[in-house]
C-alpha atoms as a printed R data frame, in Angstrom:
   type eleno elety resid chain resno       x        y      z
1  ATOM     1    CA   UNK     A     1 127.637 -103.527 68.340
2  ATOM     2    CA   UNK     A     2 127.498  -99.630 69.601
3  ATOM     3    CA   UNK     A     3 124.900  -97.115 67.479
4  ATOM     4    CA   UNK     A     4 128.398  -95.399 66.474
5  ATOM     5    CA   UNK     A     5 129.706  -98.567 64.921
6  ATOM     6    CA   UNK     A     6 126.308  -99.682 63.363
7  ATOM     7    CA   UNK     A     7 125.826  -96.360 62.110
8  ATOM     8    CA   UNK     A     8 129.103  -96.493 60.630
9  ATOM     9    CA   UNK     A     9 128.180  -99.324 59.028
10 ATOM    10    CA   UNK     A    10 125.143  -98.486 57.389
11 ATOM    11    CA   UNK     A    11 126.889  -95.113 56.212
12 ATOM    12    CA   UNK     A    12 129.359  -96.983 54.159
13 ATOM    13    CA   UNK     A    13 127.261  -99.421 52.910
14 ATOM    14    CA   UNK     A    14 125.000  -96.254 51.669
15 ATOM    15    CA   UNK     A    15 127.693  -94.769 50.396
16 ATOM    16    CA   UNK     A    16 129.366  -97.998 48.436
17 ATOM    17    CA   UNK     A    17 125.559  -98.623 46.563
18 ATOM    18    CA   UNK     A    18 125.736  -94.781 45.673
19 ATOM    19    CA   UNK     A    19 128.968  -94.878 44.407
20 ATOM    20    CA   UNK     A    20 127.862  -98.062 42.228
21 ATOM    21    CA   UNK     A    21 124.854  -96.310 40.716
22 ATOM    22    CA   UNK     A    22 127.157  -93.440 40.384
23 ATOM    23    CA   UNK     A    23 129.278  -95.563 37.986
24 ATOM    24    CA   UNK     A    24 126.741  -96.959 35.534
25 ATOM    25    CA   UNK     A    25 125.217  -95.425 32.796
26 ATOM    26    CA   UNK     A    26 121.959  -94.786 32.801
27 ATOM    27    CA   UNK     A    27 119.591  -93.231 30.329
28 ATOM    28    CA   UNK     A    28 122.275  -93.268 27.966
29 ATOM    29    CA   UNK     A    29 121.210  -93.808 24.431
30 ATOM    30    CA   UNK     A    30 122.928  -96.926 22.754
31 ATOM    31    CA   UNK     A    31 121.811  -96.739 18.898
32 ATOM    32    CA   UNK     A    32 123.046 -100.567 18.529
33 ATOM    33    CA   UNK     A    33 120.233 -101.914 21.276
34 ATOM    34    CA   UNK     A    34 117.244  -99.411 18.932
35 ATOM    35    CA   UNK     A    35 118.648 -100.104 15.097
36 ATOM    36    CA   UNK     A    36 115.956 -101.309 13.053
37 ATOM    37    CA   UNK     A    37 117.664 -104.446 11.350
38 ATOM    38    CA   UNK     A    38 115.847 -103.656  7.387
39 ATOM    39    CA   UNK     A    39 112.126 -103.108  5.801
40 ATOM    40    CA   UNK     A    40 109.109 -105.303  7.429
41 ATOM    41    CA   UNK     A    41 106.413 -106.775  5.957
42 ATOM    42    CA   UNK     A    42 104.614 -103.917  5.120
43 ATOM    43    CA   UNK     A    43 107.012 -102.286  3.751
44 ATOM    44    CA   UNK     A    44 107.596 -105.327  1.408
45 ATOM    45    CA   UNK     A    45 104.245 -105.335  0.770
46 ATOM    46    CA   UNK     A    46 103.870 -102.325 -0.156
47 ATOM    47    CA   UNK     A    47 106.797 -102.209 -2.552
48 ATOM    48    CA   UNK     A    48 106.595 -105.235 -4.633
């Protein structure tokens, strides 16, 4: 394998894995994966 041919080769596998990351979200907030699902215990507690 030439350096022009490996070189090529590593470009476009650089470029494929930034394309990926490009694609996903990240940092986005999702409110379904943080929703608190009701009162806990202390709240119950506290209220009864």
């Amino acid at each position: 394998m030439t350096a022009r041919a490996l070189l090529q080769t590593l470009l476009g596998r650089l470029l494929s894995v930034l394309a990926r990351l490009a694609c996903e979200p990240v940092g986005i907030y999702r409110p379904e994966a943080h929703y608190m699902r009701g009162p806990g215990p202390a709240w119950r507690a506290k209220h009864r």
